[in-house]
C-alpha positions, 0 to 999 in steps of 0.5 A: 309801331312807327307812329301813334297815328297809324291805324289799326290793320296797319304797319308802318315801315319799322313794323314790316321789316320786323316781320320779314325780318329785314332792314327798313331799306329792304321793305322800301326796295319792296316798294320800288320793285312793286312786290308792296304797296303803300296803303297810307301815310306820307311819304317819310312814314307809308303804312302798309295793309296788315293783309299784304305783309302777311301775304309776303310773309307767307310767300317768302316761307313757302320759297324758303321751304321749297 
């Protein structure tokens, strides 16, 4: 994790781009486009809801599969 003050159920920005495989700078485009929503945090260091990385996680396969 980014921070020992994250939450459980949460992700920080590090986190994310694990599971997506891909750069921090990537998941903060994420962000700018709307396709991820900050759910906490501060602006240096957002969380993001474990729920809405799975749910991009699952579409990015689903395109890849396709």
């Amino acid at each position: 994790m980014d921070s020992p003050y994250i939450p459980p159920g949460y992700y920080g920005t590090r986190d994310v781009a694990r599971a997506l495989h891909t750069s921090p700078g990537a998941v903060r485009n994420l962000v700018y486009r709307g396709r991820l929503r900050r759910a906490g945090g501060t602006e240096r260091q957002p969380w993001f809801r474990a729920e809405d990385v799975a749910r991009l996680l699952t579409e990015r396969q689903a395109r890849a599969a396709a």
